[in-house]
N, C-alpha and C positions, 0 to 999 in steps of 0.2 A: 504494500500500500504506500503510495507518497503521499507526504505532506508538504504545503504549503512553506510551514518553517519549524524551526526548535523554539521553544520560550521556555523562561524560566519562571517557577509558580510566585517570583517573587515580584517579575513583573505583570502578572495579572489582577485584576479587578475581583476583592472576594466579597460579595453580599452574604451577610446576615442572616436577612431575610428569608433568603431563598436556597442559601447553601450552597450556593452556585459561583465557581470563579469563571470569569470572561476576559477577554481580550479582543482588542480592535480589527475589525477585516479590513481588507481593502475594499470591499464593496458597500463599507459604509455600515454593516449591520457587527454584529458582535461572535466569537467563536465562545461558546459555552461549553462548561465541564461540570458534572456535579462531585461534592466532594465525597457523598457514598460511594459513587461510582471510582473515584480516586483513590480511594480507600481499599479498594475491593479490586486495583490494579489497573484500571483504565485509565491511559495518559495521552489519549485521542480527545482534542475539541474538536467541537464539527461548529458550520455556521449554518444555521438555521435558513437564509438566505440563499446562498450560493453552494459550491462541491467544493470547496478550500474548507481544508482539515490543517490542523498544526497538531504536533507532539510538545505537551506539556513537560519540563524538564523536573523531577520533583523527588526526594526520596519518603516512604512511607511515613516516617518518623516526624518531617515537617508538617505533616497536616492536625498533629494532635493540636500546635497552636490558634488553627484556624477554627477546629471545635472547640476549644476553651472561648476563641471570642464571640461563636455565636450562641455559646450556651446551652451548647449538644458534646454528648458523646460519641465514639466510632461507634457502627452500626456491630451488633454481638451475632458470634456466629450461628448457625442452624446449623442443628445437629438434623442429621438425616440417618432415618435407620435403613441399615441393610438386607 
């Protein structure tokens, strides 16, 4: 798969809100990541807009700060029986 570019989660946009770090497209709209989704190893934003994807640069461990500021914990695992 290509992407668009590499960023790093330091230069992205992280809402509160909604959980969600974004970063600017060229086409004007935003490239969106959810932080469960980050959490659980997804380091693809996609832009909602257009087919420009970018790879978010990040290791596991820095996102605990981002759930400490929005007042969530990481998502706990599911046990699944065999």
């Amino acid at each position: 798969m290509s992407t668009y570019d590499q960023i790093e989660i330091e230069d992205m946009t992280f809402d509160t809100e909604t959980r969600m770090f974004s970063y600017p497209c060229p086409c004007g709209d935003r490239f969106q990541l959810y932080i469960d989704d980050m959490f659980d190893g997804e380091n693809i934003a996609v832009c909602p807009s257009c087919s420009l994807m970018i790879e978010v640069i990040f290791e596991r461990e820095d996102l605990q700060e981002y759930y400490e500021e929005a007042g969530a914990q990481p998502p706990e695992p599911i046990a699944v029986a065999a």
